[in-house]
Structure formats: structure tokens, C-alpha cells
DRENBA-194482 format. One record per residue: x, y, z of N, C-alpha, C in turn; residue in one letter. Coordinates in pm, whole numbers, plus 32768, in hexadecimal, padded with zeros to 4 digits. Each point is the difference from the previous one (the first is absolute). Layout:
<nodes>
XYZXYZXYZA
...
</nodes>
This chain:
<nodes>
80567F8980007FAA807780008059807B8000X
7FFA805E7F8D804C807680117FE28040806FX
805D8033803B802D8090807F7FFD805A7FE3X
7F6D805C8024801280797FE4804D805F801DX
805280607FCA8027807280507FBD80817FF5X
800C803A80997FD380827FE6806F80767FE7X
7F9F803F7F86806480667FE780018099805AX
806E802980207FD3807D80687FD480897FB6X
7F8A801780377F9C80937FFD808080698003X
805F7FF6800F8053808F8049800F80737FA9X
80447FAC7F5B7FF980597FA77F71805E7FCAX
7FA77F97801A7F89803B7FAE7F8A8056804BX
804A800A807A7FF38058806D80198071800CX
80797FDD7FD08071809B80227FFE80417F72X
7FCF7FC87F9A7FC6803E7F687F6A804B8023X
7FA97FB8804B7F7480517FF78029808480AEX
80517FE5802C801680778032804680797FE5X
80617FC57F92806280877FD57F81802D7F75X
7F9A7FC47FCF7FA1800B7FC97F918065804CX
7FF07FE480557F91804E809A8061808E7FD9X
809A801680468049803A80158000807C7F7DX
7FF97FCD7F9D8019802F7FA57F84806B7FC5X
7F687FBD80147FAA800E7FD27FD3809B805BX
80298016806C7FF9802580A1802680837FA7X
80947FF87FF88085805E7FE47FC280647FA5X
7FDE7FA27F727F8A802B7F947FBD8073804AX
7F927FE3802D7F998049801D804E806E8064X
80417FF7806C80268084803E806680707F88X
804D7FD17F9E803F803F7FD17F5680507F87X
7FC07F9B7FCF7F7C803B7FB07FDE8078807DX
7FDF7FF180877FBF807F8018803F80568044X
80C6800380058037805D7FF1801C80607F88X
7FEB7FC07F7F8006802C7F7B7F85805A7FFAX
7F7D7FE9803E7F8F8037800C7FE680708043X
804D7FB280667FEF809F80A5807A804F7FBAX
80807FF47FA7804680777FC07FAD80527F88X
7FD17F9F7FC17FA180467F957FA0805B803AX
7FA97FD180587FB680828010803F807E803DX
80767FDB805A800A806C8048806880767F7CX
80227F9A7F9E802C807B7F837F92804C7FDCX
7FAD7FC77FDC7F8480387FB47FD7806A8084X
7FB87FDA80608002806A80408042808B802AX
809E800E800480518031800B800080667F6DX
7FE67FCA7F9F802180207F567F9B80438000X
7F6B7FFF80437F72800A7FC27FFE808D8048X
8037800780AA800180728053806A80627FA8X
808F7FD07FC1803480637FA57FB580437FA6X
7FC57FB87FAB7FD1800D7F917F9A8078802AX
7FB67FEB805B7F758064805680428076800CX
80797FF08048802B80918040806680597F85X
80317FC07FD28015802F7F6A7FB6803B7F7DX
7F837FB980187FAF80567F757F7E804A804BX
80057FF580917FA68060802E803080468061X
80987FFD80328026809A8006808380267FB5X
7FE97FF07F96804380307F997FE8807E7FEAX
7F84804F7FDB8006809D80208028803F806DX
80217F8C8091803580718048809E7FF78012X
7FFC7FA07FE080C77FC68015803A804F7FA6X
7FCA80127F7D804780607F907FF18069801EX
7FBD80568084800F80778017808C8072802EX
801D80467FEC806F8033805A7FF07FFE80CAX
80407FFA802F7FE77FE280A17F93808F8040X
803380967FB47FA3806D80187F5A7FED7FBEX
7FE87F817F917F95803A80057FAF7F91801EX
80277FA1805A7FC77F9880157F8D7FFF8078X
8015807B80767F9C800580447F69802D7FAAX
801B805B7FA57F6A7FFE7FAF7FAC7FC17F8EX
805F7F73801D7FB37F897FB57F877FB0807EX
7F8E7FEC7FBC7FCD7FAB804980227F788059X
80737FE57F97803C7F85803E80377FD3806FX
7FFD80AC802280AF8020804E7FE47FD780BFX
7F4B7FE2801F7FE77FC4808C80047F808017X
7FE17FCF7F7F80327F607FE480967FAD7FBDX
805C803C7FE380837FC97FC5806580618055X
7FE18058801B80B0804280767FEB7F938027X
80908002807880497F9C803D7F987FDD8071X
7FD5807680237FA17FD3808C7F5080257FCEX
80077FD77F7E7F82800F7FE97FA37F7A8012X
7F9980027FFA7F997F557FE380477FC47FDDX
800A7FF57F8480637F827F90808E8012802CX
805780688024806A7FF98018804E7FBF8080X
7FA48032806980037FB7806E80097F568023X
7F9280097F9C80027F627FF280737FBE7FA7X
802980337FBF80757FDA7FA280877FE4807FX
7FE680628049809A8012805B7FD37F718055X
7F6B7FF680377FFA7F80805580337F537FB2X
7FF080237F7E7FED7F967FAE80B67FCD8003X
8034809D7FF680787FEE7FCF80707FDF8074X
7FB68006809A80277FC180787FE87F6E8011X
7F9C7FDD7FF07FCB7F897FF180887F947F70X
8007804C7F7E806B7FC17FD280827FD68042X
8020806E802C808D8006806680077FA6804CX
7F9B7FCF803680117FAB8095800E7F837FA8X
7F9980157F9180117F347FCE809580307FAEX
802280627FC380677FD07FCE80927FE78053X
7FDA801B80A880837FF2805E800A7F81803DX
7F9E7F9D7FB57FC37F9F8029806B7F767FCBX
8033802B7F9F80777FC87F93808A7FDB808BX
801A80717FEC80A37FE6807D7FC780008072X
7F827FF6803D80047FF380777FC97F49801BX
80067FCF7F6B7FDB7F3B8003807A7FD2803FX
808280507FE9803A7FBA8032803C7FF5807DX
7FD5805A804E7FF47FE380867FC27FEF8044X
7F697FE67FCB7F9B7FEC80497FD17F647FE6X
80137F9A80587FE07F657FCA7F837FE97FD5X
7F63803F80467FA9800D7FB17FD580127F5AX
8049804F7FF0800980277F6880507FC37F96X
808C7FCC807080147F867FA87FE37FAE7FD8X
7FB37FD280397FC37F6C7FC87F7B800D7FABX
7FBB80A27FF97FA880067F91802D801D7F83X
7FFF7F907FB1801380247F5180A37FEE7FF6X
7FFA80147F8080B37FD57FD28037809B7FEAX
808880288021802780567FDE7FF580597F79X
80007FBF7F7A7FEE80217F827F81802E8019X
7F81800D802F7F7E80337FFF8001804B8057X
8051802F8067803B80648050803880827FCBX
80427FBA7F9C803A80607FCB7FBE80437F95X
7FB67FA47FA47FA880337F897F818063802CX
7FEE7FFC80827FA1804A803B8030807C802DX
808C800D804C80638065801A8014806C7FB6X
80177FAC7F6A801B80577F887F8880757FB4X
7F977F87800C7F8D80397FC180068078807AX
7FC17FFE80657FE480828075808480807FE5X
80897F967FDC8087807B7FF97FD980657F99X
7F9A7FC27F777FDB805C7F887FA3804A7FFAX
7F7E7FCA804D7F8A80448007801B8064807DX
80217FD180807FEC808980338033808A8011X
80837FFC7F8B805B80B8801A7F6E800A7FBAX
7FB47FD97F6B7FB580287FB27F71802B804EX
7FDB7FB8807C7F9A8030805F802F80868037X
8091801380328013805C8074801A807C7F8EX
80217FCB7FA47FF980777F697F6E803D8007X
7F937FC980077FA3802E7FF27FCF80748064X
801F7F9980647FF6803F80968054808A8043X
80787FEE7FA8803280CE7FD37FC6802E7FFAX
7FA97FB67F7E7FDC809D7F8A806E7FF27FC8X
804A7FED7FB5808380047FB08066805E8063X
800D7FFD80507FFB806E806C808C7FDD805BX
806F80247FBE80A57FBA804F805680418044X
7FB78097804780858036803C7FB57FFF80A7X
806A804E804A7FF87FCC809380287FB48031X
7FC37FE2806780047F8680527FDC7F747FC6X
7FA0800D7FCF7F9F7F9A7FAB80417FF27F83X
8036805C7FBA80537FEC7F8E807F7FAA8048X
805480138054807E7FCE802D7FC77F6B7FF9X
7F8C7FBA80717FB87FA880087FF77FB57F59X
7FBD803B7FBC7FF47FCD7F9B80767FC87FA1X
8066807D7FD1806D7FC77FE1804C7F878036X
80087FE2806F801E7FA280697FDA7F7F7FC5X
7F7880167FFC7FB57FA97FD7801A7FB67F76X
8016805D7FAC80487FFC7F52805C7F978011X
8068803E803E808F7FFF802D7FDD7F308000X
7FCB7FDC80757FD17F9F804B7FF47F7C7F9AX
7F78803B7FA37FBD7FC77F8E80587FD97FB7X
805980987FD480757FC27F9580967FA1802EX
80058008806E80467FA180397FF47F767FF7X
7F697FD780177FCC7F8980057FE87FD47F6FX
801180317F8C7FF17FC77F9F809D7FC97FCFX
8052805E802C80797FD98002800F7F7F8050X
7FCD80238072804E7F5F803D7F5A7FA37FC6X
7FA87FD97FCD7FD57FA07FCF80407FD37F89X
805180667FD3802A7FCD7F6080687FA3804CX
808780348043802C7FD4804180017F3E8034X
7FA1803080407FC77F7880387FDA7F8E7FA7X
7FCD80117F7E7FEA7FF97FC080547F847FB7X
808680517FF4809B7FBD7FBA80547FB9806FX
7FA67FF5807080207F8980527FD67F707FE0X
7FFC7F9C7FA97F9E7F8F801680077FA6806DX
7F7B7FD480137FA07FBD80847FBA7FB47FCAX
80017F8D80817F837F9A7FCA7F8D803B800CX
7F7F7F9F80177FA280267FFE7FD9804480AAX
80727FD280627FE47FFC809F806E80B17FEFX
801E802C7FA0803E8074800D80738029804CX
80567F62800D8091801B801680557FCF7F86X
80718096802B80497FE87F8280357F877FBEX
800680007FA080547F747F9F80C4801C8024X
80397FA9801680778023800C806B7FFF7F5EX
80608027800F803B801E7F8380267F447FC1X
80077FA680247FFD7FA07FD67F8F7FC47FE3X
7FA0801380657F7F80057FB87FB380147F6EX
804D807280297FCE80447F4280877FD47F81X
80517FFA804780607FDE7F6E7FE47F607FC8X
7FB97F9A80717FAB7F7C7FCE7FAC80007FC9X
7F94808180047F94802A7FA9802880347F8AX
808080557FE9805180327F8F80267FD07F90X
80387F62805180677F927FE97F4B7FAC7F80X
7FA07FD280527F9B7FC77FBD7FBB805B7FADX
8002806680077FC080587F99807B7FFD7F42X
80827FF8805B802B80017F857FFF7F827FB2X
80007FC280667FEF7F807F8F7FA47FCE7FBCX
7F63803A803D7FA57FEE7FA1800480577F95X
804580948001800280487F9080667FAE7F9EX
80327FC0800A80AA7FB87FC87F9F7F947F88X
7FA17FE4802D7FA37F9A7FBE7F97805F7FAFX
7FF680777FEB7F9B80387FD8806B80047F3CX
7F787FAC7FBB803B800D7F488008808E7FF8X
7FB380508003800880937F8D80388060803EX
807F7FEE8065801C809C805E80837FB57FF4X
806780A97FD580747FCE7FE28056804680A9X
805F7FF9800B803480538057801C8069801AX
801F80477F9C8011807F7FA37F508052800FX
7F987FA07FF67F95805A800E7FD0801880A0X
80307F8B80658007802A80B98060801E8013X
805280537FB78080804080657FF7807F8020X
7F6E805F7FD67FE1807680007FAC7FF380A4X
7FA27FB27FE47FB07FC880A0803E7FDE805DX
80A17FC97FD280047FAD807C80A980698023X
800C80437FC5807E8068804C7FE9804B806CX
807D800280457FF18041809C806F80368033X
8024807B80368068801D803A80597FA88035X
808B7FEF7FE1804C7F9A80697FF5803A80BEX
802F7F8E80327FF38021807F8079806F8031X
806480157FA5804D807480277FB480867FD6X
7FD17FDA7FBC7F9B80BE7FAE7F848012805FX
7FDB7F9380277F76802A8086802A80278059X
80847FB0804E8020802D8074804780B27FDDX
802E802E7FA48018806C7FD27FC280798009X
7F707FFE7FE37F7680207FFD7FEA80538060X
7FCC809D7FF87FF5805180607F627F9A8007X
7FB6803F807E7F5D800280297FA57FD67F83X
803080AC7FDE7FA480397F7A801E7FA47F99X
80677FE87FCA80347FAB7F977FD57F6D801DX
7FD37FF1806D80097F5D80197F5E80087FE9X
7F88805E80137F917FFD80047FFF800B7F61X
802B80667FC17FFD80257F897FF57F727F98X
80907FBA8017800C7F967FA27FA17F948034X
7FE47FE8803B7F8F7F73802A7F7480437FE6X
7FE080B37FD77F7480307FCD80087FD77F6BX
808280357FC680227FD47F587FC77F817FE8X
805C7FAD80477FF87F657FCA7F377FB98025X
7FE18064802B7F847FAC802E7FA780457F93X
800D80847FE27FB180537F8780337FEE7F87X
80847FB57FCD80347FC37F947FB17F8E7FD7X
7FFD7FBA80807FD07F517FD47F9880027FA9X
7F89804580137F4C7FE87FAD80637FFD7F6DX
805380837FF48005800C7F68808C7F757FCFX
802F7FF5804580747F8C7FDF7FB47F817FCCX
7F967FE580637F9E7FAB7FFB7FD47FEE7F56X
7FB98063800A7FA1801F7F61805F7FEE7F97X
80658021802080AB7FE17F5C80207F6B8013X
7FD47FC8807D80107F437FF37F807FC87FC2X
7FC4806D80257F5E7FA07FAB802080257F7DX
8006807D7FDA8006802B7F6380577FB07FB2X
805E7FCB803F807F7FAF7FC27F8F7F807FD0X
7FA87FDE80357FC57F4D7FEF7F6180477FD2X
7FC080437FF57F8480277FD4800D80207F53X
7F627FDF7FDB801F80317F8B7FCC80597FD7X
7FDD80657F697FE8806F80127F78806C802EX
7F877F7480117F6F800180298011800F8098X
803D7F9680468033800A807E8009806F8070X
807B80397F9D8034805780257FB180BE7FFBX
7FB17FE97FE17F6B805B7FE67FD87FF8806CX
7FA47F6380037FA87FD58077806D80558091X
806B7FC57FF38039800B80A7804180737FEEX
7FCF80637FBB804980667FFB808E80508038X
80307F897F7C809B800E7FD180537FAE808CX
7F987FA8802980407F9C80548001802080A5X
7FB48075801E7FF7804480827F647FA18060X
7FB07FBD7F9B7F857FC18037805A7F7A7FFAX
7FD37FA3804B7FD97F64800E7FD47FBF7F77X
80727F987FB07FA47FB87FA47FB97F9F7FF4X
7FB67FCC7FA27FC97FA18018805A7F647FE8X
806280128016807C7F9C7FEC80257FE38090X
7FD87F7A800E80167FD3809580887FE08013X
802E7FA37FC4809F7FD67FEE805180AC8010X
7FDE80557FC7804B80777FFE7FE480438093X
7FA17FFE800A7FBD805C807380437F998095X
80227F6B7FF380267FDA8071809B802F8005X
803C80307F5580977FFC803A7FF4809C8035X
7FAA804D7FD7801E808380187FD48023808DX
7FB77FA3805E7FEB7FFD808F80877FC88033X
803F7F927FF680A67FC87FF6804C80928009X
7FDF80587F8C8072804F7FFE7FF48070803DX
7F6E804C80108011804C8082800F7FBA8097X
7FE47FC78028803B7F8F806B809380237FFEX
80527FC57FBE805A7FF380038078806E8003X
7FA6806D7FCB806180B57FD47FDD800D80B0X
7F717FF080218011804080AF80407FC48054X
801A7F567FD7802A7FD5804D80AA803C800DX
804980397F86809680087FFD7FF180A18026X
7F938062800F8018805980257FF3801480A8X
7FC77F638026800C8028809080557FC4804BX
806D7F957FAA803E7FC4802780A880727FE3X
7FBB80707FC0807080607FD28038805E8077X
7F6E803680217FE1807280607FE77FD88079X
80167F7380407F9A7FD1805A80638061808DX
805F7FDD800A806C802B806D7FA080958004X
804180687F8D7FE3807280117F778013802FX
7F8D7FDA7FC67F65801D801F7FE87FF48081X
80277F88807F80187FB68043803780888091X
802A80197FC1805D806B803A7FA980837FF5X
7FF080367F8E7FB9806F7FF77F667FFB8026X
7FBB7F8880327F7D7FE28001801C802B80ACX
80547FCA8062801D803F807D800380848009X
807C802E7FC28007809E7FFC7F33802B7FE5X
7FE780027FB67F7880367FD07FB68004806DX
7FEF7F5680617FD080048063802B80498073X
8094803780148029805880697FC7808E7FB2X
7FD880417F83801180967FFF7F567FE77FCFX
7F9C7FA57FF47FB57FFA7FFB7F9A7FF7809AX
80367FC9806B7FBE8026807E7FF380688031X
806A80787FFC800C8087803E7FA380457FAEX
7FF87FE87F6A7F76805D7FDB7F927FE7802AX
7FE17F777FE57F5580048065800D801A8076X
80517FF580537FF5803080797FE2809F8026X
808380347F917FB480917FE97F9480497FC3X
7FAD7FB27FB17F987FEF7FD97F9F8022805EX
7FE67F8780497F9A7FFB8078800780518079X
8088802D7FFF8014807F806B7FC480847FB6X
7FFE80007F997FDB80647FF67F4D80167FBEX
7FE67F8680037F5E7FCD7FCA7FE08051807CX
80397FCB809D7FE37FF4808B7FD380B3800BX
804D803B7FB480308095804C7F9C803E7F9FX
7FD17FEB7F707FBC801E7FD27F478011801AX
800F7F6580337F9A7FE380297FDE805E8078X
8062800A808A7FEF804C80587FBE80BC7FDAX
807A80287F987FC7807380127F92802A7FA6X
7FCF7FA57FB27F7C800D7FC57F8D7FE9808BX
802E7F9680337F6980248089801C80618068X
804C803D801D802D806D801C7FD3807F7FC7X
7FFB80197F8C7FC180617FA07F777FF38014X
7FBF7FAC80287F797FEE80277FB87FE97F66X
803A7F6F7FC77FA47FD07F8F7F907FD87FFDX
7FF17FDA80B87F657FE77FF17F7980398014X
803F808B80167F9B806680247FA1801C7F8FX
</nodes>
């Protein structure tokens, strides 16, 4: 009489849970994609409002703005303006909400950093454009100092996201180490090595990079400069590897090789080959970025700090002035 054996459940277990797991992940990332969408649209819809309906008074000169009708509802401490300044407090706090995850363990453990940050960013853009409103176009003083500050702040942070950026990370958002990436380098080239219609001569434009003596060379400016080039070069480097293999209908459609073709075989090497240009530009710059991504974070804290000292002082002597009388 055959002996049955039993086979063990474990695998097909641990498949319908990373299945559960997965399905889970799905849906919270669907209604973070959702809860960002509306809060653009909202944000865009309140621009859009305060832009084409006080547009006759914003285009006024500052003398003749008290004898617009507008002028009890859009000044700074008017109806609408007032509320703009509350709105634009209310941003502040969620956007201090970013660097303060990481010392607060609560907050760590809600959500992944990358959606931390994509939320950070969005609030870093929309609200100078709220507290713009909330002027009046309106930048000297106290409130002007405040505001510039604020500029100052904004444009900082786009710097260090680009920054951050030319760090690569897994998906848990710690860095990849430099051997890390030269194994990803190492397999990227060799699938390009197998690609029929790309000669070497046509990726040596994509795939060039400062030697490591010319980076380390590199003032600040020069080191930001050349890693802006090479990233605003690539689209069009791109489109001269497609044009090389398209034919002359093609090359219409994807206009002159800048769109996506309908050539899959092509379109997988040309994902290969931007892959592979970021991967050697961050394996170029990584030391330097690495370095300058700290610095950013040391001359990037003292402005918000001065920022909010002076939100603080602003705030004070506006209720002081008796705004709510």
C-alpha cells in the first residue's frame, strides 16, 4: 500500500500572505495617491480663486488699494486675508512635521519616509505662494524680512531635494553603498553589451562623466552646475539614440525621438541606458553629494529656525497692533 506524504503548507502560506501583504500596501499607497491629489487640487483651486478674483486689486499700486472694494476683504488683516495668514500657519506646522519624524517615535512609525517627504515638498511649494497672497504682493518690513526668509528657506530645499535625490536608496530609504551600485553598473553593462543595434560610439555621449580627480576639483557651484548639465543633457542624448534606430515616420510620431516609441526592444534598451548614465553619475559624484547633502543640512537648519523666529515676532506685533479690533 503506498505511503502517503504530506506536503508542508509553509510555502503556500507565506505566498497568500506576502499576497494579503501586498494587496494591503496596494490600497494604502491608492489612498495616499488620493489624499495627495485632492489636497493639490484644493490648494491649485484656492490659487486659482485668489488670482482671478483679486486680480484687480493685486495689480493695483499699494496707494490706491484702500479705495478698491476689495481692499476689507484681501489686505493682510482683511476677511480673506486673515484667513490666508491662518491657513498659512496651519501649513507651517504640517510642514515642521517632516524633521520633527525624526525625533519623535510616534511619527516614525507612521508611513515610509519617501511619502514624508513628497508631502514636505508639495507644502515647501504651495505655501511661500499662500503667504504671497497673504502680503498682498507686499515684501518690505518686518513681514517682508519674514518672507524673504521664507524664499531663502524654499529655495534651499529644492536644492537639497535635488541633492538627495543623487543619493541612491532602496525602497526602506537607506543609502546604496558605492559597491552596491558599481554591481548594478557592472549588470547594467552587460546587458547593454548584448543589445544588436547600439554601437559604443552611440553610449559614450550618455554614459561620460567627470573623472574622480575633476569632481573632487569642483568648486560647490561647479559641482551643482555639472550634475544640473548632465541631467538636462540626457532627454536630448536620449532622442539622438532613438533617432539613430527609428525610421523616418517614427521619428515624427516621437518627435524627433524626445516621446517614447512604439518599439519595445528599443524602449527596454533606452530604460538600460538611462539607468545606467544615473547610475555612473552617482557613482561619479557620490563622495561629493554625500558631503554637500550634510553641509546643506547644517546651513539649511539656521534658516528655518530664523524663519519661525521671526513668523513668532511677526505674528506678535500684528496682535499687538490690535488686528482684532
Amino acid at each position: 500500500m503506498p505511503t502517503l506524504i504530506a506536503v508542508p503548507e509553509t510555502t503556500s502560506a507565506g505566498e497568500a500572505t506576502r499576497t494579503r501583504e501586498g494587496a494591503r500596501t496596494a490600497k494604502v499607497d491608492a489612498f495616499r495617491r488620493l489624499l495627495l491629489g485632492i489636497t493639490v487640487s484644493a490648494i491649485v483651486a484656492l490659487l486659482l480663486f485668489l488670482a482671478v478674483y483679486g486680480f484687480s486689486y493685486y495689480s493695483l499700486r499699494l496707494e490706491d488699494r484702500q479705495l478698491s472694494p476689495l481692499h476689507e476683504q484681501l489686505r493682510s488683516s482683511g476677511t480673506i486675508g486673515l484667513k490666508l495668514g491662518f491657513l498659512s500657519m496651519g501649513m507651517f506646522a504640517l510642514l515642521f512635521l517632516y524633521p520633527l519624524r525624526k525625533r519623535i517615535k510616534y511619527l516614525a512609525n507612521i508611513g515610509s519616509t519617501r511619502h514624508w517627504l513628497n508631502f514636505h515638498i508639495l507644502l515647501g511649494i504651495t505655501t511661500p505662494l499662500v503667504v504671497t497672497f497673504h502680503t498682498t504682493f507686499r515684501t518690505h518690513g518686518l513681514a517682508g524680512l519674514a518672507y524673504w526668509t521664507m524664499i531663502a528657506v524654499a529655495l534651499s530645499g529644492f536644492v537639497g531635494k535635488y541633492v538627495y535625490a543623487k543619493i541612491p536608496r532602496r525602497l526602506n530609504s537607506v543609502a546604496l553603498s558605492m559597491a552596491e551600485l558599481e554591481a548594478q553598473a557592472a549588470s547594467l553593462a552587460a546587458t547593454l553589451g548584448d543589445a544588436p543595434f547600439l554601437r559604443a560610439e552611440d553610449l559614450a555621449p550618455l554614459l561620460a562623466v567627470p573623472s574622480p580627480q575633476a569632481v573632487r576639483r569642483m568648486s560647490l557651484a561647479a559641482l551643482l552646475w555639472n550634475m544640473l548639465r548632465i541631467d538636462m543633457a540626457r532627454p536630448w542624448l536620449v532622442s539622438r539614440l532613438r533617432r539613430r534606430t527609428l525610421a523616418g515616420s517614427q521619428r515624427i510620431v516621437t518627435l524627433g525621438g524626445l516621446l517614447a516609441s512604439h518599439d519595445g526592444g528599443l524602449e527596454s534598451v533606452v530604460s538600460i541606458v538611462r539607468r545606467q548614465s544615473r547610475l555612473r553619475v552617482a557613482i561619479a559624484f557620490l563622495d561629493r553629494t554625500e558631503r554637500v547633502f550634510h553641509l546643506w543640512h547644517v546651513v539649511h537648519r539656521p534658516f528655518s529656525i530664523t524663519f519661525v523666529v521671526l513668523i513668532a515676532v511677526h505674528i506678535g506685533v500684528a496682535l499687538a497692533m490690535g488686528i482684532w479690533s
